[in-house]
C-alpha positions in Angstrom: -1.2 27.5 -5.6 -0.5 25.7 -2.4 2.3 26.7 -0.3 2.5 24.5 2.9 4.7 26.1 5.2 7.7 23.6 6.5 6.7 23.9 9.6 3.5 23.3 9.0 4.0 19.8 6.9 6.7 18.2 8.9 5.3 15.6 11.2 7.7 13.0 13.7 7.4 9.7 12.7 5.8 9.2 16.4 3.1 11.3 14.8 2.9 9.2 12.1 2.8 6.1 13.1 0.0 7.3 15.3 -2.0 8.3 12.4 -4.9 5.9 12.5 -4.4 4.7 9.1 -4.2 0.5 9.6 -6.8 0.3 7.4 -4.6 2.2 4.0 -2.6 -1.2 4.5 -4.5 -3.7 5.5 -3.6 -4.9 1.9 -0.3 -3.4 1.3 0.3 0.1 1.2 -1.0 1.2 -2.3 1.0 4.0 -4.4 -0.9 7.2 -4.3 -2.2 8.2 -7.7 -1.1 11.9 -8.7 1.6 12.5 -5.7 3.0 15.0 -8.3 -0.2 16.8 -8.7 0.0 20.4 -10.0 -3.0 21.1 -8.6 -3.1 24.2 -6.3 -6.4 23.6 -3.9 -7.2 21.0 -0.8 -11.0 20.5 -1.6 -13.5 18.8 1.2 -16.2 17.4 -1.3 -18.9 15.7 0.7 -22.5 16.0 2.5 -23.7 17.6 6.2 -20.5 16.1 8.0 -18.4 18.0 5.8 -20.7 20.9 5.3 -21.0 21.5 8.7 -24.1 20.2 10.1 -24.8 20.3 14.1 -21.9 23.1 14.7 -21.1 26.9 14.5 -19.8 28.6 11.1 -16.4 28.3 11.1 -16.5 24.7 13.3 -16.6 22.5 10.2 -13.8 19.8 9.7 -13.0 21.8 6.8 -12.2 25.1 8.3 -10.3 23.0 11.4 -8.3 21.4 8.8 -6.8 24.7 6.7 -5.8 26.0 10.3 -3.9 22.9 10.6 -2.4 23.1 7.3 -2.3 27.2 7.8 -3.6 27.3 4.6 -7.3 27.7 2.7 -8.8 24.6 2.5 -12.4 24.7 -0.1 -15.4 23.4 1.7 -17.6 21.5 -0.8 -20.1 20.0 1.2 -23.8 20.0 0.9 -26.0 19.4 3.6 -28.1 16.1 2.5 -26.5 15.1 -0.5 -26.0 11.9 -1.8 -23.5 10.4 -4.2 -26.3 10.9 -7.5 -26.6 14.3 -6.2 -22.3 14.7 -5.7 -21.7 13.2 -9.1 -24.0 15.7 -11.0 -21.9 18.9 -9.0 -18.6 17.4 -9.0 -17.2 19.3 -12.2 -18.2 22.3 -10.8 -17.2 22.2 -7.3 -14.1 20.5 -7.8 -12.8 20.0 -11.3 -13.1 23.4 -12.3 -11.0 24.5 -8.8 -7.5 23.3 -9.6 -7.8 20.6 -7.1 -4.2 19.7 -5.5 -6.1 16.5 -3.6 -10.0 16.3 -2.9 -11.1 14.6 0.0 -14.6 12.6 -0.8 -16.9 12.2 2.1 -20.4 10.6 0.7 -22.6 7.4 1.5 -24.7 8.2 4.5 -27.3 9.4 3.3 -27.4 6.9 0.5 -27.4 4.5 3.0 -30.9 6.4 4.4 -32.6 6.9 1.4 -31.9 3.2 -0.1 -29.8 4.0 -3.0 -28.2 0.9 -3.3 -24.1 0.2 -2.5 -23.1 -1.1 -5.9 -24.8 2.7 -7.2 -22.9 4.6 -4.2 -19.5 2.4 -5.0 -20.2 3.7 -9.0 -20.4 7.1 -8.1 -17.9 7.4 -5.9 -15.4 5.6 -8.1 -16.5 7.9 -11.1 -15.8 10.5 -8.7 -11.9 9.4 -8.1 -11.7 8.8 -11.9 -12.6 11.9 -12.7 -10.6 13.8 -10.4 -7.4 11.7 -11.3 -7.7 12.3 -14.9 -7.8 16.4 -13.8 -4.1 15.4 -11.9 -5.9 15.5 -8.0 -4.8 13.2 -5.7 -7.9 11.3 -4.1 -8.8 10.7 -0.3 -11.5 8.5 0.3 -13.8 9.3 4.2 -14.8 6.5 5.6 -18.2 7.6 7.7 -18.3 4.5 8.9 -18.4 3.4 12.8 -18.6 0.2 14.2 -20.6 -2.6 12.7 -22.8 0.8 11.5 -21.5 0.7 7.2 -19.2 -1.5 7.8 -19.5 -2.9 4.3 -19.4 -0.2 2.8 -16.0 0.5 4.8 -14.4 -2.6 3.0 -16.1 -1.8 -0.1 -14.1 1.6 -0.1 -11.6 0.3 0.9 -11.1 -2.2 -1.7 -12.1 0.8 -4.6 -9.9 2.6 -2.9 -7.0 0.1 -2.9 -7.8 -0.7 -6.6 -7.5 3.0 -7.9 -4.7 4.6 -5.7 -6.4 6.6 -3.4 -5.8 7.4 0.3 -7.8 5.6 2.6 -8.7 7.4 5.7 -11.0 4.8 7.7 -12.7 5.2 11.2 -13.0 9.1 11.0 -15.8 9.0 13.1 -14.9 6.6 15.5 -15.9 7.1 18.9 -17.6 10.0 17.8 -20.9 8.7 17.8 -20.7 6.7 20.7 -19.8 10.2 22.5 -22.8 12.4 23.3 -20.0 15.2 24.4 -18.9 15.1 20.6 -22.1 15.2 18.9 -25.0 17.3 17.9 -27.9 14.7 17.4 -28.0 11.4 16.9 -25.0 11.0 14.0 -23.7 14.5 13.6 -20.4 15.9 15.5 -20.4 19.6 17.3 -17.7 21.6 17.3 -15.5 19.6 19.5 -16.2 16.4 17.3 -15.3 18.2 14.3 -12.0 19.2 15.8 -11.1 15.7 16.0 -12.1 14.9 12.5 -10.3 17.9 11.2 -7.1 16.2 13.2 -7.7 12.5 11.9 -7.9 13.9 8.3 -4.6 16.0 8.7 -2.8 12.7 10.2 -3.7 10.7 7.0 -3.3 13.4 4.5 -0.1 15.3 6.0 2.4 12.6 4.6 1.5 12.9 0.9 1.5 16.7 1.1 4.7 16.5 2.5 6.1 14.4 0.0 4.2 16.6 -3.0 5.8 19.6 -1.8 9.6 17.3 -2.0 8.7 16.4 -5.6 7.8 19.8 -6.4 10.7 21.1 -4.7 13.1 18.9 -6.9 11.6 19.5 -10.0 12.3 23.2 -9.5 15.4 22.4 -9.3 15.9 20.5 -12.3 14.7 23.0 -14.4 
């Protein structure tokens, strides 16, 4: 079960407001499906970026992210998947692991291998179905940058919106215009990974904090 620590959780409102979340309201802030979620695991569900790809064992966004959270985070990425590929292993890798929230990073290589958006959007949104029904709250990566998938940023966005999910846009911005941050041509190194792993906590960190309150009070209700 997760047990953030209280001094891990609590962010300033400075922090916050810094978070790099404008696009969660460009249509209104939407309520978060599953805030109470019973669930006792952060799971990274996703393909290279969130594998790992381009940096050392240990550099992925995932592992950056449980330090943050000073607790395990579950790194289910694949190198090369897509979202046909994610859909077939998502009962396994993250229904079947008491998921708390599961972060869903898919689309690039989608995008590469021409499988087209309305089949990506499909996926992903059976994906956040799926995991909502098993009580997980749902955050949405945008791998987006620039003009590069921008329409499938709104697209997300929108699905996003529509099923109460966190939308985390821009994670790799300014990444991949920054040959210090990368490996190859669309990949991050260790030192880009870092700053996803940061821009991930910023968007996440508020829900936790506010699942760990509801939790909190309904132990003392009981």
């Amino acid at each position: 079960m997760l047990k953030i620590k209280a001094n891990t959780v609590m962010i300033s409102a400075v922090a916050f407001a810094a978070a790099g979340i404008a696009g969660l309201i460009a249509f209104g802030r939407p309520e978060i499906k599953n805030i109470d979620s019973k669930g006792g695991n952060i799971i990274c569900f996703g393909d290279s970026i969130t594998w790992g790809y381009g940096a050392k064992s240990g550099e992925d966004y995932p592992s950056g992210l449980a330090k943050m959270l000073n607790q395990p985070v579950i790194n289910a990425g694949v190198d090369g998947d897509t979202s046909v590929e994610g859909l077939k292993r998502f009962n396994t890798d993250v229904l079947k692991r008491n998921p708390l929230l599961v972060v869903i990073e898919l689309g690039g290589n989608d995008f590469l291998r021409k499988i087209s958006k309305e089949k990506t959007l499909s996926n992903i949104e059976k994906m956040i179905e799926q995991a909502q029904e098993n009580g997980a709250m749902v955050a949405i990566f945008d791998v987006s940058a620039g003009p590069f998938l921008r329409d499938y940023r709104i697209a997300l966005q929108k699905v996003a919106y529509k099923k109460g999910a966190i939308f985390i846009p821009g994670v790799l911005s300014r990444i991949i215009a920054s040959p210090p941050l990368k490996s190859d041509f669309i990949h991050p190194n260790g030192d880009g990974y870092k700053l996803v792993a940061s821009r991930i906590y910023r968007a996440i960190i508020p829900y936790l904090n506010k699942n760990v309150m509801i939790r909190k009070s309904a132990k003392k209700q009981k």
